[in-house]
VEXTI-144847 format. One line per field, with one value per residue: x, y, z of N, C-alpha, C in turn; residue in one letter. Coordinates in steps of 0.2 Angstrom, whole numbers, m for minus. Atoms other than C-alpha are relative to their C-alpha. Example, Ala and Ser with C-alpha at 12.3 -4.5 7.8 and 13.67 -1.06 7.14 Angstrom:
<nodes>
npx: 4,m4 $
npy: m6,m6 $
npz: 0,m1 $
capx: 62,68 $
capy: m22,m5 $
capz: 39,36 $
cpx: 4,m4 $
cpy: 6,5 $
cpz: 0,3 $
migu: A,S $
</nodes>
This chain:
<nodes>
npx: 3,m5,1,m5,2,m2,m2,m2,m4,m2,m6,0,m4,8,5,5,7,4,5,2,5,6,3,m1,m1,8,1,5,7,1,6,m1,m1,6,6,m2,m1,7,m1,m3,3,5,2,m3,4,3,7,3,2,9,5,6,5,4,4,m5,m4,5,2,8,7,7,m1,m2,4,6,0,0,0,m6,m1,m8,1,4,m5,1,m3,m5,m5,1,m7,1,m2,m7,1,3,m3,m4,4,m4,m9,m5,2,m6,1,m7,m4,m6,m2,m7,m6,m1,m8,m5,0,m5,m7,m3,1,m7,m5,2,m2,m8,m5,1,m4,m9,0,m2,m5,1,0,m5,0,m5,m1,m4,3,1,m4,m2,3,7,2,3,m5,m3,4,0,m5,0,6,m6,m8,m3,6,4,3,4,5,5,4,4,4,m7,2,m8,3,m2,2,1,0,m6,1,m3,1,7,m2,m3,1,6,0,m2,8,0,m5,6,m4,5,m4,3,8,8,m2,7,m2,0,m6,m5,1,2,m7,m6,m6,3,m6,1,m8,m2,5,7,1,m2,9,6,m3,4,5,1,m2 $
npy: m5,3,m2,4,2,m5,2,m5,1,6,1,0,m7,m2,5,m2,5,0,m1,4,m6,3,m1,m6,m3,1,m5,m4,m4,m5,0,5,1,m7,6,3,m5,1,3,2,m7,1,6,m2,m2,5,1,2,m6,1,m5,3,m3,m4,7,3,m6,2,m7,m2,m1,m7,m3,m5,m7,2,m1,m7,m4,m3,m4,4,4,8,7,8,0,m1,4,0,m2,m10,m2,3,8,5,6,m1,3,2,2,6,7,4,3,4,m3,5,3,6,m2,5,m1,m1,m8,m3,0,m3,m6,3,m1,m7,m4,2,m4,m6,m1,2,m4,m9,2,0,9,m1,8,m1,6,m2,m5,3,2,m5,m1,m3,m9,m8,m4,4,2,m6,m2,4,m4,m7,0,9,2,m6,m1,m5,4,m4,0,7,5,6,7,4,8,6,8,3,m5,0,m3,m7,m7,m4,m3,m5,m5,m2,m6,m4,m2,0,7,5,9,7,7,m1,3,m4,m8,m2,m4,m5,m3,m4,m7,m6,1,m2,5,6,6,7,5,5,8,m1,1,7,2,m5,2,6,1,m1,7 $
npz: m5,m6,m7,m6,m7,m4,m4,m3,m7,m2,6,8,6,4,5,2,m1,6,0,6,5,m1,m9,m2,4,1,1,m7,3,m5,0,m4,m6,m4,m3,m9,m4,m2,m1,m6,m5,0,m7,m5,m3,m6,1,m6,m3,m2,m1,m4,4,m4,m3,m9,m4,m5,m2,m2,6,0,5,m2,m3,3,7,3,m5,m5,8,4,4,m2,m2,m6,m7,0,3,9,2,0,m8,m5,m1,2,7,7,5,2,m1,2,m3,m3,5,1,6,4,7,2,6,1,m3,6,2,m6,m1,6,m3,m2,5,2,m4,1,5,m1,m7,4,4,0,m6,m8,m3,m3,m4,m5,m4,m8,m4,m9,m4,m4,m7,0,m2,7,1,1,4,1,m1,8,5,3,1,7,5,2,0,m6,m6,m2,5,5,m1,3,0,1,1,1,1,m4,m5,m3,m8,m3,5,m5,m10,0,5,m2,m3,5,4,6,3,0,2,1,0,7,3,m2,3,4,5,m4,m3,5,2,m6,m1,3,2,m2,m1,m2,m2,4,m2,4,5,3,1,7,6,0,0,6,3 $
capx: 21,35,34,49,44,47,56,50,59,71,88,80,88,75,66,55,38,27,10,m3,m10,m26,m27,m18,m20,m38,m46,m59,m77,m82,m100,m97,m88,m101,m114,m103,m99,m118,m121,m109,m115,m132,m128,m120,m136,m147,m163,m170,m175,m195,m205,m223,m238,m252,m261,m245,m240,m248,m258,m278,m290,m300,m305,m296,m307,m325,m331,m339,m339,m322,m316,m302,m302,m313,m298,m298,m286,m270,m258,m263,m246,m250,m246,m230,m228,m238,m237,m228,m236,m226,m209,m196,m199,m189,m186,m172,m159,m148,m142,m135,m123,m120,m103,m95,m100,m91,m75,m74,m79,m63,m52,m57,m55,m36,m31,m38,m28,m11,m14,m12,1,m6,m2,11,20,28,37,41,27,23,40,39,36,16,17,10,24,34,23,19,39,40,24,32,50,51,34,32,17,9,0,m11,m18,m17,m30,m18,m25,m14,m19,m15,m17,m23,m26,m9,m9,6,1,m19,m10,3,m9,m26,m21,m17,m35,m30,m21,m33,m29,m40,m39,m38,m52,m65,m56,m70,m71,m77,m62,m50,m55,m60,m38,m26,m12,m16,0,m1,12,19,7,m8,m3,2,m19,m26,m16,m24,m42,m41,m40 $
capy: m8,m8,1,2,m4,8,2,7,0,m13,m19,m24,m16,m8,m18,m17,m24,m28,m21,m32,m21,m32,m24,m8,m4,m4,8,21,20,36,31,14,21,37,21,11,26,28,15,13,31,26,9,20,28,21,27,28,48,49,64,61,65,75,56,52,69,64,75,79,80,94,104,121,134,134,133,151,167,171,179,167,153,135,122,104,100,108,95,100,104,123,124,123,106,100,84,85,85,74,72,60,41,28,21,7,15,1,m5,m18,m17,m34,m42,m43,m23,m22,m29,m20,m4,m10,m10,4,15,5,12,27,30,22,34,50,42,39,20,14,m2,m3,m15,m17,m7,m20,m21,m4,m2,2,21,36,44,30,27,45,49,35,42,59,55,37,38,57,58,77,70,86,88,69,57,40,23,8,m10,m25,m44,m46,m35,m30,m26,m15,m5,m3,1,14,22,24,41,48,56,55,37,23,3,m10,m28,m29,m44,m29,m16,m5,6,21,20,19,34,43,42,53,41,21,10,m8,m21,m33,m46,m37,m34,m53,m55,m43,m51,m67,m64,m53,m69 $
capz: m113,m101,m84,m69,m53,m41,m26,m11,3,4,m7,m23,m39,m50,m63,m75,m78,m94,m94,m105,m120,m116,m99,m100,m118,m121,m133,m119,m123,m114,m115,m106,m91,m90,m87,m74,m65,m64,m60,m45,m37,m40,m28,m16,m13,4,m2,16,16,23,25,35,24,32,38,48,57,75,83,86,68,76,65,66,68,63,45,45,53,57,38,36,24,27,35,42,55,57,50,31,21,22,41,51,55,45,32,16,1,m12,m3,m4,0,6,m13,m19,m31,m35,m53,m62,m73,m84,m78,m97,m97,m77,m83,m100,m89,m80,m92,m100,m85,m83,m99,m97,m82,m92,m105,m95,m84,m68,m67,m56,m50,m34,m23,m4,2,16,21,30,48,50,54,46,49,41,25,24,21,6,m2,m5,m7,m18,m26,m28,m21,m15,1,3,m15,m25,m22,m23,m25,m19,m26,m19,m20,m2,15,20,41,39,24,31,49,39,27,37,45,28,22,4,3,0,m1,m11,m14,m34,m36,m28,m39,m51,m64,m52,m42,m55,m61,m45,m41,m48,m47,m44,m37,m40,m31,m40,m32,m37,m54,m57,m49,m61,m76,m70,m67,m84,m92 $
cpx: 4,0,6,m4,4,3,m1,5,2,9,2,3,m8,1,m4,m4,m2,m6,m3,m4,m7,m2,1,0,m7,m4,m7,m6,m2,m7,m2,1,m5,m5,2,0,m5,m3,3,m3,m7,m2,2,m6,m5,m8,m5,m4,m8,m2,m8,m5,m6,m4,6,3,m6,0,m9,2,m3,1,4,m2,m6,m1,m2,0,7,5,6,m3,m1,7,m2,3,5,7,0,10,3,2,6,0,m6,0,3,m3,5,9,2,m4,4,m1,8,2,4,m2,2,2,3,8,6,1,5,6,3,m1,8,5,2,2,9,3,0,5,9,1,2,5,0,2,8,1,5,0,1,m3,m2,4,0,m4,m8,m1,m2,6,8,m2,m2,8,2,m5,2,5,1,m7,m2,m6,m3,m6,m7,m5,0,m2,4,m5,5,m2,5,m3,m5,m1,5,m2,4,0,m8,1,2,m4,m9,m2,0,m7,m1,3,m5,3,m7,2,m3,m5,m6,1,m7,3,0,6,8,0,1,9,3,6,m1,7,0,6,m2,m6,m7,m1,m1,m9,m3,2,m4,m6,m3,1,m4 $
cpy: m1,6,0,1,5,m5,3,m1,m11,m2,m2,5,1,m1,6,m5,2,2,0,4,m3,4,8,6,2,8,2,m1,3,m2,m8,2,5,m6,m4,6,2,m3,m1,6,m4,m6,4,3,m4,2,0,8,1,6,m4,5,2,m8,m3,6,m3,6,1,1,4,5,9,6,m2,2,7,4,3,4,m3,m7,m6,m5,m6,1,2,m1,1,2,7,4,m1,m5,m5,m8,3,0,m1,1,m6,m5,m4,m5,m6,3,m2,m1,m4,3,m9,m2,1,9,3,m1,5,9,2,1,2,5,m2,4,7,6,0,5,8,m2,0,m6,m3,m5,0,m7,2,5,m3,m2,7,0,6,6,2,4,m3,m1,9,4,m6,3,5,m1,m3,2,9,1,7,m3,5,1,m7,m3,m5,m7,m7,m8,m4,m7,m2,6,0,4,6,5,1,4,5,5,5,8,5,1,m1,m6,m4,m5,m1,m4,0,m5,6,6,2,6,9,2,1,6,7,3,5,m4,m6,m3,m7,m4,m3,m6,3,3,m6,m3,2,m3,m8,m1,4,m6,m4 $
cpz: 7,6,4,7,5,8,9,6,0,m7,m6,m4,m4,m8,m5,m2,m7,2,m3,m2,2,6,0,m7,m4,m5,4,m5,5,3,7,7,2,3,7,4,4,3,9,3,0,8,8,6,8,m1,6,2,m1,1,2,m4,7,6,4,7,8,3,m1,m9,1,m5,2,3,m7,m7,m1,5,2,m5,m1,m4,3,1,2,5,m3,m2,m6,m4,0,6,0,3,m1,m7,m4,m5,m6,m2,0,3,0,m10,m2,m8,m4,m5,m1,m6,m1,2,m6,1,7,m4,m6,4,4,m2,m4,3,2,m4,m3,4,m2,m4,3,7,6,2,5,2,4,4,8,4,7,5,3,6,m1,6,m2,m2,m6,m10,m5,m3,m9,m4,m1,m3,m5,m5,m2,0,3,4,2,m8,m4,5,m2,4,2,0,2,1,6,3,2,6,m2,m6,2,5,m5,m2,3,3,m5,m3,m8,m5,2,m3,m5,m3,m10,m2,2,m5,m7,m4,3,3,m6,m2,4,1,m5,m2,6,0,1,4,m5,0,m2,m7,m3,1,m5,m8,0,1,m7,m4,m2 $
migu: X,X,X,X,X,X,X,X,X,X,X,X,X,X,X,X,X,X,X,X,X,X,X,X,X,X,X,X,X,X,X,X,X,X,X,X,X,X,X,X,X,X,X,X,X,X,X,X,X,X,X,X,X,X,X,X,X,X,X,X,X,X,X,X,X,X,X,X,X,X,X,X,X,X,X,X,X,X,X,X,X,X,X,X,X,X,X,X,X,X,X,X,X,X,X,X,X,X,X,X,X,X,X,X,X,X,X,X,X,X,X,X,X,X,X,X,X,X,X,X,X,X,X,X,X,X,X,X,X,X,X,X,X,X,X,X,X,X,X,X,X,X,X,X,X,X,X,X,X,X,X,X,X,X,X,X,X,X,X,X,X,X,X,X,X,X,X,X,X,X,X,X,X,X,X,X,X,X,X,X,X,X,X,X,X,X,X,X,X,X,X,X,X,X,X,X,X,X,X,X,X,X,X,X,X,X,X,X,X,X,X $
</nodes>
């Protein structure tokens, strides 16, 4: 499973790289990634939205208008659920939404959404992306040209080993170009990408923490 390294900047000759059937070759269980996927959105949630039942709305308890005599319906106080401003009757509550997901089931989720991704040719290895001057304008002009990327419709993922200054500094302006460091990589974001660029250095991680 051989691949060429894309070169983007700099006097290297262009290569090719192996891609380990164990990582990039993996038969997809669909059922697996639809669970991590789940999973991951579900942690994303914050669980903090509150509505105020009738007993926390502040405000007078009088009662609203007298029990008889007046030809409208017997009320309490004016904060009932039935009024304009008044409590909720079984709205949302602040609840915790997190999952787990066991770690064997993350990594195989992982490497499942990897070979997913190989499969319909989104995968990609690049070099020399931290040798160019951190611009937009700079980074933005390699991203099109060397790597064929359309900058206004693909979602592009770009793994690497570590936090590169001058590829965070080039690519942060670009709303559709997104870094991350391959040990926090996930089966969500694999997926979420239309086309995913590893460097060299953060395939060489990934080949070592598959392991």
């Amino acid at each position: 499973m051989k691949v060429d390294v894309i070169i983007a900047k700099g006097a290297k000759k262009e290569a090719k790289v192996d891609l380990p059937k164990e990582i990039f070759g993996q038969e997809v269980n669909e059922n697996l990634l639809r669970q991590a996927v789940r999973v991951y959105t579900f942690n994303q949630r914050q669980g903090n939205v509150k509505v105020k039942t009738r007993s926390e709305v502040a405000g007078s308890g009088r009662k609203i208008w007298r029990q008889k005599g007046t030809g409208r319906a017997r009320h309490g106080h004016r904060y009932s659920n039935i009024f304009v401003g008044g409590g909720v009757t079984h709205g949302p509550m602040p609840r915790d939404w997190s999952r787990q997901l066991p770690k064997k089931m993350k990594r195989k989720a992982l490497l499942c959404a990897l070979s997913a991704q190989f499969a319909a040719k989104s995968v990609f290895v690049v070099d020399g992306l931290s040798n160019i001057e951190p611009k937009t304008k700079e980074y933005a002009a390699v991203l099109s040209k060397k790597l064929g990327v359309n900058l206004d419709k693909e979602k592009v993922l770009i793994v690497n080993n570590k936090i590169e200054e001058n590829l965070r500094l080039g690519v942060r302006n670009l709303p559709n170009i997104k870094t991350a460091v391959v040990a926090k990589l996930n089966a969500y974001q694999v997926l979420y990408y239309s086309k995913i660029f590893f460097t060299k250095e953060a395939l060489a991680e990934l080949i070592k923490l598959a392991k």
